[in-house]
Phi, psi and omega in degrees: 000143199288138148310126144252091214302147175223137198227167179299335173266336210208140175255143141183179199247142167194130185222141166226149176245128183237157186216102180228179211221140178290181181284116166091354201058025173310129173270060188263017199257092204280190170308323227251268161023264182321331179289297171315311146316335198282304176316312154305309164288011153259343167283328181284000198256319167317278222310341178222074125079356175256174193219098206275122170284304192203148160213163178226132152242129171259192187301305172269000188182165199225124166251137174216118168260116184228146182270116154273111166326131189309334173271026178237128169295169161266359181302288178332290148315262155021274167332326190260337192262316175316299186295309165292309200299320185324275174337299249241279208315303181272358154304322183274303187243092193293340194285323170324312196274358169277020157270350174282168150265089225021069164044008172260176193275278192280145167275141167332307174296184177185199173203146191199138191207156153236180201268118179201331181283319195250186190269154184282346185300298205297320189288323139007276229291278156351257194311323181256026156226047157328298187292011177252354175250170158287146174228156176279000000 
């Protein structure tokens, strides 16, 4: 069930499907890896009050679907999820960074939408069966 944030004014659901990427689309992001981000971003996801509904991380890039409190940008997050897993990351595994290119992890961009045209079911449904299709 979806979080609904309650503030003295306002109740409200605001979901987002985020989408970010390794530098180059590099697929260095092995099983293990990918087990250790899932864990991480939900822990950074607790600490500011959000909640990941589906998340994948695959070799080269990352899907989520999440619930935000209204008072959080997605810029923000984005930022915070990025910026911490890179850290956390070539801390745990130093040998990553010499699959980068002056070392960063992530590419600058990202995506971002919200679930609102479509059912929060279908965008679900999308992020957790990612390994049934091909990616680039």
């Amino acid at each position: 069930m979806v979080k609904e944030y309650h503030t003295s004014s306002s109740v409200s659901i605001l979901i987002y499907h985020l989408v970010w990427v390794t530098k180059y689309r590099n697929k260095a992001l092995d099983h293990e890896t990918r087990r250790m981000l899932d864990r991480k971003i939900r822990e950074i996801l607790e600490e500011n009050s959000c909640k990941a509904e589906a998340l994948t991380v695959m070799p080269n890039h990352v899907h989520l679907e999440v619930a935000m409190p209204p008072w959080m940008s997605v810029t923000v997050l984005i930022k915070k999820l990025k910026g911490t897993t890179a850290r956390w990351l070539f801390k745990q595994k130093p040998e990553l960074r010499e699959q980068f290119y002056h070392h960063h992890l992530w590419s600058p961009s990202y995506f971002a939408r919200t679930v609102g045209n479509c059912s929060e079911e279908t965008i679900k449904h999308y992020v957790e069966t990612q390994w049934e299709r091909p990616y680039k």
